[in-house]
C-alpha positions as CSV (number, residue, x, y, z in Angstrom):
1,X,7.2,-64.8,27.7
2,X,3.8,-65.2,26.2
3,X,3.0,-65.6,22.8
4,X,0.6,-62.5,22.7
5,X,2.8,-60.2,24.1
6,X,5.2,-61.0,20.6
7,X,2.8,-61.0,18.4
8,X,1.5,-57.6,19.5
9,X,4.5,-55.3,18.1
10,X,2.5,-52.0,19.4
11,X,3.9,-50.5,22.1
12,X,1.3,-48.0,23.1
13,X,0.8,-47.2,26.8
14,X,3.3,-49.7,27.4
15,X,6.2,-49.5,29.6
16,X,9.2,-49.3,27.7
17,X,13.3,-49.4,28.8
18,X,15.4,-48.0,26.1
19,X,18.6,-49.5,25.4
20,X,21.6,-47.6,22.8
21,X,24.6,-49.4,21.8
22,X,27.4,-47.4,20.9
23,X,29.7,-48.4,18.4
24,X,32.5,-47.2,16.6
25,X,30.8,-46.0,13.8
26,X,27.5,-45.0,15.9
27,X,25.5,-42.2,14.1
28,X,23.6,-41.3,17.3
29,X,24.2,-38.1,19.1
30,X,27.4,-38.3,21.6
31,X,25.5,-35.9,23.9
32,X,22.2,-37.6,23.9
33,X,22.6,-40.9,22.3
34,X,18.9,-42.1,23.3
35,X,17.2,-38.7,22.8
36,X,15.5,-39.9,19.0
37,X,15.0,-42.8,20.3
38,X,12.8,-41.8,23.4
39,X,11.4,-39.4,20.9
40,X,9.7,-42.0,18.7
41,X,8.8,-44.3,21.7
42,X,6.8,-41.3,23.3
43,X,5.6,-40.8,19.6
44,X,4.3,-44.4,19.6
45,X,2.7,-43.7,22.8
46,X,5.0,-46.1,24.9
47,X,5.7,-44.2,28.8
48,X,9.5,-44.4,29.0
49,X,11.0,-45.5,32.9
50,X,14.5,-46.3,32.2
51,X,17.3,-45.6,29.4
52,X,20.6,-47.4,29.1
53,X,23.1,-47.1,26.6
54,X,26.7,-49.5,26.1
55,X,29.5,-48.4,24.0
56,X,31.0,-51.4,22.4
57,X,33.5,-51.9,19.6
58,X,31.8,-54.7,18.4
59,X,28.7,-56.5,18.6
60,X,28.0,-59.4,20.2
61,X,27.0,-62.1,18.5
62,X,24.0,-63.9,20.5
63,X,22.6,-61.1,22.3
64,X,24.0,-57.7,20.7
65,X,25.1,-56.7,23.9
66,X,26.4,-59.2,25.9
67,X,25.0,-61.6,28.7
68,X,26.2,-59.3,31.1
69,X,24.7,-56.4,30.0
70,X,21.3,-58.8,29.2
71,X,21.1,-59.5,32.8
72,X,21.5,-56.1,33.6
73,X,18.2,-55.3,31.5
74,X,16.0,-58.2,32.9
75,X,17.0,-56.6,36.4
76,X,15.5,-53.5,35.5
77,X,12.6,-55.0,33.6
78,X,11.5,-56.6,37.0
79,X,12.4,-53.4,39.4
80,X,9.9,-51.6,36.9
81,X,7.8,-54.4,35.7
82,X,8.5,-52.9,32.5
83,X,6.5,-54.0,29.0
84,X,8.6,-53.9,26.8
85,X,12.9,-53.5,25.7
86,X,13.5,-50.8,22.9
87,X,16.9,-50.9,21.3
88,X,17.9,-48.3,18.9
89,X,19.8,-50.6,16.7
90,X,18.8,-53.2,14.5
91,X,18.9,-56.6,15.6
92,X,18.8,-60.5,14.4
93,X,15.5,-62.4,14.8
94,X,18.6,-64.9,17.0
95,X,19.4,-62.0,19.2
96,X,15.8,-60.9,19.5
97,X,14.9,-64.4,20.6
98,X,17.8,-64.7,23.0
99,X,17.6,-61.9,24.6
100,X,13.3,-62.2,25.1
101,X,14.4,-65.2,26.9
102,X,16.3,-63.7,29.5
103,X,14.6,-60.3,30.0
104,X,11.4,-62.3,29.8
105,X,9.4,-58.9,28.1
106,X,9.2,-57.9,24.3
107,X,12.5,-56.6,22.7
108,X,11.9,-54.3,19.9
109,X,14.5,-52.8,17.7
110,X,14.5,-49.4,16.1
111,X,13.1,-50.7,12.3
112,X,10.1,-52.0,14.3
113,X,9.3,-48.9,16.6
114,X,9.2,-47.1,13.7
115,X,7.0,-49.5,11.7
116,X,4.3,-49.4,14.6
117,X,4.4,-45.7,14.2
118,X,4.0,-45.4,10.8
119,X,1.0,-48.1,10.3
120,X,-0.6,-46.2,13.3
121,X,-0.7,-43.0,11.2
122,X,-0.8,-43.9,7.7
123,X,-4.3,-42.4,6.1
124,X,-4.4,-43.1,2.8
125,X,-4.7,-45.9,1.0
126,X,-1.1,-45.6,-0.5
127,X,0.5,-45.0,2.6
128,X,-1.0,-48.2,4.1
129,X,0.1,-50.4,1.2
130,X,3.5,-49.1,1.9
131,X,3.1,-49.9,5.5
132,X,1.9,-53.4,5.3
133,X,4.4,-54.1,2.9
134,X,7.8,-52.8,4.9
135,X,6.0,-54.9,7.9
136,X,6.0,-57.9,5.5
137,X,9.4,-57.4,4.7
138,X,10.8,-56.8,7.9
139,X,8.5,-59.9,9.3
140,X,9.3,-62.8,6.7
141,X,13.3,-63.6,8.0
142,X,11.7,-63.2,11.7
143,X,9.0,-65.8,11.5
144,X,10.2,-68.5,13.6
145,X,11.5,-66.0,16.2
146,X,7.9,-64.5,16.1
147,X,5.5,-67.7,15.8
148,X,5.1,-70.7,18.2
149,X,3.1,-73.0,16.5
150,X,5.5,-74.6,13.9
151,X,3.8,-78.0,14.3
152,X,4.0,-79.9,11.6
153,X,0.1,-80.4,9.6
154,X,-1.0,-81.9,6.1
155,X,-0.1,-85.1,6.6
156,X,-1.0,-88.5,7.7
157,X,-3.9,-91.0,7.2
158,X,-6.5,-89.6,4.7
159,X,-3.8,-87.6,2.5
160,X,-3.3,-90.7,-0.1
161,X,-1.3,-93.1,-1.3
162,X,2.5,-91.7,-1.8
163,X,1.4,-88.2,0.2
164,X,1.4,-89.7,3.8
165,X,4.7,-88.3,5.4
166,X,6.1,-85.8,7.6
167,X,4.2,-82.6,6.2
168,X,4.4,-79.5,5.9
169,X,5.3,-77.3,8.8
170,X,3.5,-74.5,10.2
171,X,6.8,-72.5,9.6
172,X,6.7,-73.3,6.0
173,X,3.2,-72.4,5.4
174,X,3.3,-69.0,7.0
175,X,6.5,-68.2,4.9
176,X,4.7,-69.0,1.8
177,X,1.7,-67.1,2.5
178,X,3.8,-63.6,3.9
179,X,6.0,-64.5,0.0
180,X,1.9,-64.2,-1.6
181,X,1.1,-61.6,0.2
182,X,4.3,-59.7,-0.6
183,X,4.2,-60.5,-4.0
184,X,0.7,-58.9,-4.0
185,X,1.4,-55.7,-2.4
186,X,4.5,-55.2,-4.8
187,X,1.9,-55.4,-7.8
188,X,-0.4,-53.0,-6.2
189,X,2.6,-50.5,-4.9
190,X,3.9,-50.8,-8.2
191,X,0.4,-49.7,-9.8
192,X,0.3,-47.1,-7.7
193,X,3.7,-45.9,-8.2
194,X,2.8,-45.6,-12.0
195,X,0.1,-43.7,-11.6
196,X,1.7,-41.3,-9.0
197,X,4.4,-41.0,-11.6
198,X,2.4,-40.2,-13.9
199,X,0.2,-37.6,-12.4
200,X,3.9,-36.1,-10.9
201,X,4.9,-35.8,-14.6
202,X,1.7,-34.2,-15.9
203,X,1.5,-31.3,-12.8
204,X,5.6,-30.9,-13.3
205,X,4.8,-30.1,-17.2
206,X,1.7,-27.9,-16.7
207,X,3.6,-25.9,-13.4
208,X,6.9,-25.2,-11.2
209,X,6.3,-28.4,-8.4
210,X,8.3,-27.4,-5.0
211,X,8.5,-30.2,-2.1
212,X,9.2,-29.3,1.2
213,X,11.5,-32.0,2.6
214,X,13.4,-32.2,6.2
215,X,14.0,-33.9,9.3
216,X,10.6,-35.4,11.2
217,X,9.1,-32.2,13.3
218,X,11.2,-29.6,11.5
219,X,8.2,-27.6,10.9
220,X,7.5,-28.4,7.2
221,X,3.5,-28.9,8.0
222,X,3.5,-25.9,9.8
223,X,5.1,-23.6,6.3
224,X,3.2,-25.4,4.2
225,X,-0.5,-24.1,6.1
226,X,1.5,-20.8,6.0
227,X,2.3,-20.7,2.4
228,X,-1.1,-22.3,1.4
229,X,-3.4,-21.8,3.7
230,X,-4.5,-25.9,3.8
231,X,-5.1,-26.3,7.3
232,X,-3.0,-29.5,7.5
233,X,-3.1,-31.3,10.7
234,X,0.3,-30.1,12.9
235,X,1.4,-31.7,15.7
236,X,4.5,-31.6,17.5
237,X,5.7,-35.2,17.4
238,X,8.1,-37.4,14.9
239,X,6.2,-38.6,11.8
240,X,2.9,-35.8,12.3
241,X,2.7,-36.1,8.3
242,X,3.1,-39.4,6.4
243,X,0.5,-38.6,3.7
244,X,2.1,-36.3,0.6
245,X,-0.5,-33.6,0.2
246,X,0.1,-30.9,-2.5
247,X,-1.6,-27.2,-2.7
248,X,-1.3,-24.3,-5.2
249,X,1.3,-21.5,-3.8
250,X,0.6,-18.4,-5.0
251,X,3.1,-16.1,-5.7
252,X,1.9,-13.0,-7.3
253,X,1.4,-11.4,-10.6
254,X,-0.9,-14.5,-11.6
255,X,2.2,-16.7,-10.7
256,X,2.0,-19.8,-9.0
257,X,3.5,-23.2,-7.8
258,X,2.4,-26.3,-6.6
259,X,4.1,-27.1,-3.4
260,X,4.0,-30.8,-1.7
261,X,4.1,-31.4,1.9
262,X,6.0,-35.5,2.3
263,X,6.9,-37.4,5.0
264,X,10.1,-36.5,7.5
265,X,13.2,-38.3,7.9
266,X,15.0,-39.3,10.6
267,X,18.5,-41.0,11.1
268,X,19.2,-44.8,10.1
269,X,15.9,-45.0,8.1
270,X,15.9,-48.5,7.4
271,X,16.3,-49.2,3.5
272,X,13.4,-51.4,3.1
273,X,11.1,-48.8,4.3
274,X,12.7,-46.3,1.9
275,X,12.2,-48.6,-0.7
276,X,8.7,-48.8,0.3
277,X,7.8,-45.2,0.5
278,X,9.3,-44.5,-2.9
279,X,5.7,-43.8,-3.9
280,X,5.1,-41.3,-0.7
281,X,8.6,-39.3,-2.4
282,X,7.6,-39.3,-5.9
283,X,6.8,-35.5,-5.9
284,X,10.3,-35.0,-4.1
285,X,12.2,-37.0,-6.6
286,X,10.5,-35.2,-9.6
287,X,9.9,-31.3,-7.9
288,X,11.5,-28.9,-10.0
289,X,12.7,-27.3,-6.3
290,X,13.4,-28.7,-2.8
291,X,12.8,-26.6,0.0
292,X,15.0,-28.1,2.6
293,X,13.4,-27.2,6.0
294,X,16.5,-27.1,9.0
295,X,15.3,-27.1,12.8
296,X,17.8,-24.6,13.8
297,X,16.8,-24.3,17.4
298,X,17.1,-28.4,17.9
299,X,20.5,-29.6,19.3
300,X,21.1,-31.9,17.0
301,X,20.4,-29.7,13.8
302,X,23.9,-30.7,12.1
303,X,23.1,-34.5,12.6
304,X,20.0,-33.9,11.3
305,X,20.8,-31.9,8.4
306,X,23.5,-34.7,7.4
307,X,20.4,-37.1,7.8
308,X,18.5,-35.6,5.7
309,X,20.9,-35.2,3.1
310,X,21.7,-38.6,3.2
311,X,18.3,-39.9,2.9
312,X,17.8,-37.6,-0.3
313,X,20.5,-39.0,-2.0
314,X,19.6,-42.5,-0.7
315,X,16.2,-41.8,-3.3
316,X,17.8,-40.4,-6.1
317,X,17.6,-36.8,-5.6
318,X,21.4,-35.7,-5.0
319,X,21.2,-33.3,-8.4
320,X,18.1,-31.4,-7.1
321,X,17.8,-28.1,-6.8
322,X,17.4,-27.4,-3.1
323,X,17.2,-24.0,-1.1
324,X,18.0,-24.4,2.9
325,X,16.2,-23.1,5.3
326,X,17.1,-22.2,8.3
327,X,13.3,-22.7,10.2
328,X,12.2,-21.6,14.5
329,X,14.5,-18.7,14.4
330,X,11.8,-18.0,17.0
331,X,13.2,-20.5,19.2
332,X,16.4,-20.1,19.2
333,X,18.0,-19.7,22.6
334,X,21.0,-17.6,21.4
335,X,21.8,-15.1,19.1
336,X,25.5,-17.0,18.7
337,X,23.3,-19.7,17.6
338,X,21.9,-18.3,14.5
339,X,25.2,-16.4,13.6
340,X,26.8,-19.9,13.7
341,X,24.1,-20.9,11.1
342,X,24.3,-17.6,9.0
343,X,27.9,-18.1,8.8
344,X,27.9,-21.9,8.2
345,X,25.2,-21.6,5.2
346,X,25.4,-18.1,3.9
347,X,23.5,-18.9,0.8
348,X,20.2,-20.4,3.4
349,X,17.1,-17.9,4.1
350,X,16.2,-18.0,8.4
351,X,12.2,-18.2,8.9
352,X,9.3,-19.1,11.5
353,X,7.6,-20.8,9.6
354,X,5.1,-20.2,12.9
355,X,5.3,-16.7,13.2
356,X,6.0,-15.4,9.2
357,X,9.5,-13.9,9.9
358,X,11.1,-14.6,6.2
359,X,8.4,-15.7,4.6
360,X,8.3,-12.8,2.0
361,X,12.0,-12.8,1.5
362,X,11.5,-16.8,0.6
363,X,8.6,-15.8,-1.7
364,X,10.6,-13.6,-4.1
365,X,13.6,-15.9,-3.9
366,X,11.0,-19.0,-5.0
367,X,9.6,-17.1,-7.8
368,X,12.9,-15.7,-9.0
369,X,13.8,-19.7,-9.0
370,X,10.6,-20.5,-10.9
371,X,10.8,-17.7,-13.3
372,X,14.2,-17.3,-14.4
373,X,16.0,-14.4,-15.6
374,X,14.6,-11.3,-17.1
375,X,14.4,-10.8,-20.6
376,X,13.4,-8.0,-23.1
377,X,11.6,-9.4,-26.1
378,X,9.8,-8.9,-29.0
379,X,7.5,-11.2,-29.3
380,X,5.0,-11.6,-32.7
381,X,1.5,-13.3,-32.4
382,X,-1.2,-13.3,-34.6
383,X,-4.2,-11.5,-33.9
384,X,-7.1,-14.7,-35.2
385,X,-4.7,-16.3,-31.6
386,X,-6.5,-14.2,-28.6
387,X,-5.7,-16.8,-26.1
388,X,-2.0,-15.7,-27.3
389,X,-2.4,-12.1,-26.5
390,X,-4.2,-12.9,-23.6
391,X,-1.0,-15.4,-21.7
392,X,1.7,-12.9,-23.0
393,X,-0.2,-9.6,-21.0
394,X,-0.9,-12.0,-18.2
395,X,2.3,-13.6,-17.8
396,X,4.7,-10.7,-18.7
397,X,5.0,-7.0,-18.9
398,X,3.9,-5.7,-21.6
399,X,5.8,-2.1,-23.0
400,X,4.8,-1.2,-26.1
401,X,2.2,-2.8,-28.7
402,X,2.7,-2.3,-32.4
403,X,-0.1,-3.7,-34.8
404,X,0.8,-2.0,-38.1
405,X,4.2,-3.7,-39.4
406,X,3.3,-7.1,-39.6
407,X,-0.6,-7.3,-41.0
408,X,-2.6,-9.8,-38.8
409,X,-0.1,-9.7,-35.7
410,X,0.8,-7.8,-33.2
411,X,4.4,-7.4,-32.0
412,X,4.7,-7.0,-28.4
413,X,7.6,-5.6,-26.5
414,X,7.7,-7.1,-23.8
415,X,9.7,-7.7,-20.0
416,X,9.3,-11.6,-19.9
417,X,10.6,-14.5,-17.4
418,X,12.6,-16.9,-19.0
419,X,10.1,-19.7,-18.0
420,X,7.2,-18.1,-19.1
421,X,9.1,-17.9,-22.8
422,X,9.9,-21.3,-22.4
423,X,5.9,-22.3,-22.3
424,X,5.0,-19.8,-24.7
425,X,5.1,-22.0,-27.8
426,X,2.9,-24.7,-26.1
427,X,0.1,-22.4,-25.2
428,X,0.5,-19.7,-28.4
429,X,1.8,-22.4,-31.1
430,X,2.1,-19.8,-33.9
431,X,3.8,-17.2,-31.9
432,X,7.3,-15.7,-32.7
433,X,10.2,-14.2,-30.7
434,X,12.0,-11.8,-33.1
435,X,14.7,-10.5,-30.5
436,X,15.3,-11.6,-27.1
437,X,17.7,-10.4,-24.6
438,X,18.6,-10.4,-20.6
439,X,17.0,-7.3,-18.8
440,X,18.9,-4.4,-17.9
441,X,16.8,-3.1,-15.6
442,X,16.0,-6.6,-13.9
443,X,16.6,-6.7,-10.6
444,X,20.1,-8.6,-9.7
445,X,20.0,-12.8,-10.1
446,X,19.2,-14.0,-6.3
447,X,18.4,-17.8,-6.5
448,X,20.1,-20.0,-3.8
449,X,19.6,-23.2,-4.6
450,X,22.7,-25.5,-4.3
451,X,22.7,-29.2,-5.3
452,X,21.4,-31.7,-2.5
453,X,24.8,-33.4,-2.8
454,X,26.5,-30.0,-2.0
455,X,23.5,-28.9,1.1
456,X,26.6,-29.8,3.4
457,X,29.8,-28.3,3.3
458,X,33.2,-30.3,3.6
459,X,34.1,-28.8,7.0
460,X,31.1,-30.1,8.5
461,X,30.7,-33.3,7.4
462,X,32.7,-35.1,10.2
463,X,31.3,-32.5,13.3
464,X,29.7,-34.5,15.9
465,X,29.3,-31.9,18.6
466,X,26.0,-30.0,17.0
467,X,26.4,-26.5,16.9
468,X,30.0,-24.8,17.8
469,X,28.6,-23.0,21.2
């Protein structure tokens, strides 16, 4: 095989044979084991002409799959003239190399399909330091699979007394260099990771932050132009969105949130490229709420969901706050389908996030989450404070005003949320809550948030077969 066709890893417009193996502890889909995969190669823009897939109990050591199984490939690479080998496993640079060598094409695995796909659509600068860095990672143990000219340079007549010698090999030199460049893009993630942080904490303090997280293509893109109106570019293929982009939600009564839109998940994520987009997730690992978005009319929604999960708690967001959401109700094929869902996750809220079905329902539910309880309270703030009077009428009911008992303040009766007493000292500092006490006449407590380490229940856990129909 050529040395271009290695050292281009893009696999657009290519012609691409997709090849699953199956092992005991294989998180792919029983019923379509190569339907992700195909997915992301169609994604990346590769034409897909044959799939293969090999249950084994073990892999093999020299070419994952076996020699027979190898020559099985390179026969189908020649009957299609097919470009390139896409295995949705990860492999050695060893079995990469060895297998290239009989199939005679390019053999990607699944950490480097996804790669190509994410440095052809990050767009901000952030996302592209992210990129080239998970690239650098996942390149540096693969270099002398990847690279042909390991000749050895810097050395010989001219280099000096004591200096003349074998030198230094090609090898070595682009090792050192990828380590620089590494080291570099760590220093610039990580200033960029402050920052983020940093802006994250200041928009938590000053509002209620909500990130809409979920499997790639679940339609989070799609509610988020719903809820916000932003206009966000859709599209119905893995990894549309890589970019976090955050817009103001507004929820009525001069309430609002700040809701994120972040990148998707999907199965096997490779760690290094979760530790490289820890930046893109900041707003998920700080949001005050996680709105879990669930592709209910997909047929692998449970593996999906368990994905998902896992990825959450892979970033250090298993004690968020998350509501479920049970998204295309639209789509759905069945009505067994949804009652299977309704019954499964009681406490989730079904949408379109397309077509608006829910969206109110999800609305109150949000801002119930946001606000907190109901209280009655008397609240005392003095009158040379107008910016006090001013955020108690806006951001409560007011009942009854009383100006005479307490000279130079007015004590206001008032129906108030218990977040918005919560912020009442930082934006009226000499303000004072006489009585306080939960609403009678609130309406009942209906928040559904559950814990991301709870999203799943127990009894679904270890189902493979999707949903129960």
């Amino acid at each position: 095989m050529s040395q271009d066709k290695r050292t281009d890893l893009s696999v657009r417009a290519e012609k691409a044979i997709l090849v699953g193996v199956l092992l005991p502890d294989s998180s792919a889909d029983p019923r379509d084991p190569l339907g992700e995969l195909s997915s992301l190669a169609k994604t990346a823009g590769a034409n897909v002409v044959e799939r293969i897939t090999q249950e084994r109990k073990t892999i093999h050591p020299g070419t994952y799959i076996g020699h027979g199984k190898a020559e099985e490939i390179a026969q189908m690479v020649r009957a299609h003239d097919a470009d390139v080998v896409i295995f949705d496993n990860d492999m050695s640079p060893n079995q990469l190399r060895d297998l290239e060598k009989i199939c005679n094409c390019k053999i990607l695995d699944r950490s480097e399909l996804i790669l190509d796909i994410f440095a052809t659509r990050a767009r901000t600068h952030e996302a592209q330091l992210q990129v080239a860095l998970a690239q650098m990672e996942y390149t540096y143990p693969r270099l002398q699979h990847m690279w042909g000219h390991l000749e050895r340079i810097n050395a010989g007549a001219g280099s000096g007394v004591g200096a003349r010698g074998p030198g230094e090999m090609q090898l070595e030199i682009d090792r050192r260099l990828v380590r620089d460049k590494v080291s570099d893009l760590k220093k610039r993630i990580k200033d960029v990771q402050e920052r983020k942080s940093r802006e994250v904490q200041e928009r938590k303090r000053q509002h209620f932050t909500i990130s809409l997280v979920g499997y790639t293509n679940a339609g989070k893109s799609t509610l988020f132009n719903t809820l916000t109106g932003a206009g966000t570019f859709v599209e119905d293929k893995l990894f549309a969105t890589l970019d976090t982009k955050t817009r103001q939600w507004r929820l009525g009564d001069a309430h609002g949130a700040l809701v994120s839109d972040t990148v998707g998940f999907v199965r096997d994520l490779p760690h290094h490229l979760v530790a490289s987009f820890k930046a893109t997730l900041e707003e998920a690992t700080h949001a005050d709420m996680l709105l879990v978005l669930l592709d209910v009319a997909h047929p692998h929604a449970q593996q999906q969901l368990r994905s998902v999960q896992q990825v959450l708690m892979d970033i250090g967001c298993s004690d968020q706050p998350a509501l479920l959401l049970l998204n295309k109700i639209d789509a759905v094929e069945s009505p067994d389908d949804l009652t299977f869902w309704r019954s499964m996750f009681p406490e989730a809220l079904p949408i379109s996030a397309k077509d608006g079905e829910g969206i109110t329902q999800l609305s109150e539910v949000v801002r119930d989450q946001m606000l907190g309880r109901a209280l009655t309270a008397e609240v005392l703030v003095p009158l040379n404070e107008p910016k006090g009077v001013t955020f108690v009428e806006k951001y409560s009911h007011v009942l009854e005003r009383d100006y005479e008992t307490h000279p130079g303040k007015v004590a206001l009766q008032v129906e108030i949320s218990q977040r918005i007493m919560d912020q009442l000292f930082n934006n009226v500092p000499h303000a004072k809550v006489l009585s306080s006490a939960v609403s009678r006449t609130a309406r009942p407590w209906r928040c559904k948030t559950v814990l991301i380490r709870e999203l799943v229940p127990e009894g679904m856990k270890n189902d493979v077969r999707g949903q129960n129909r």
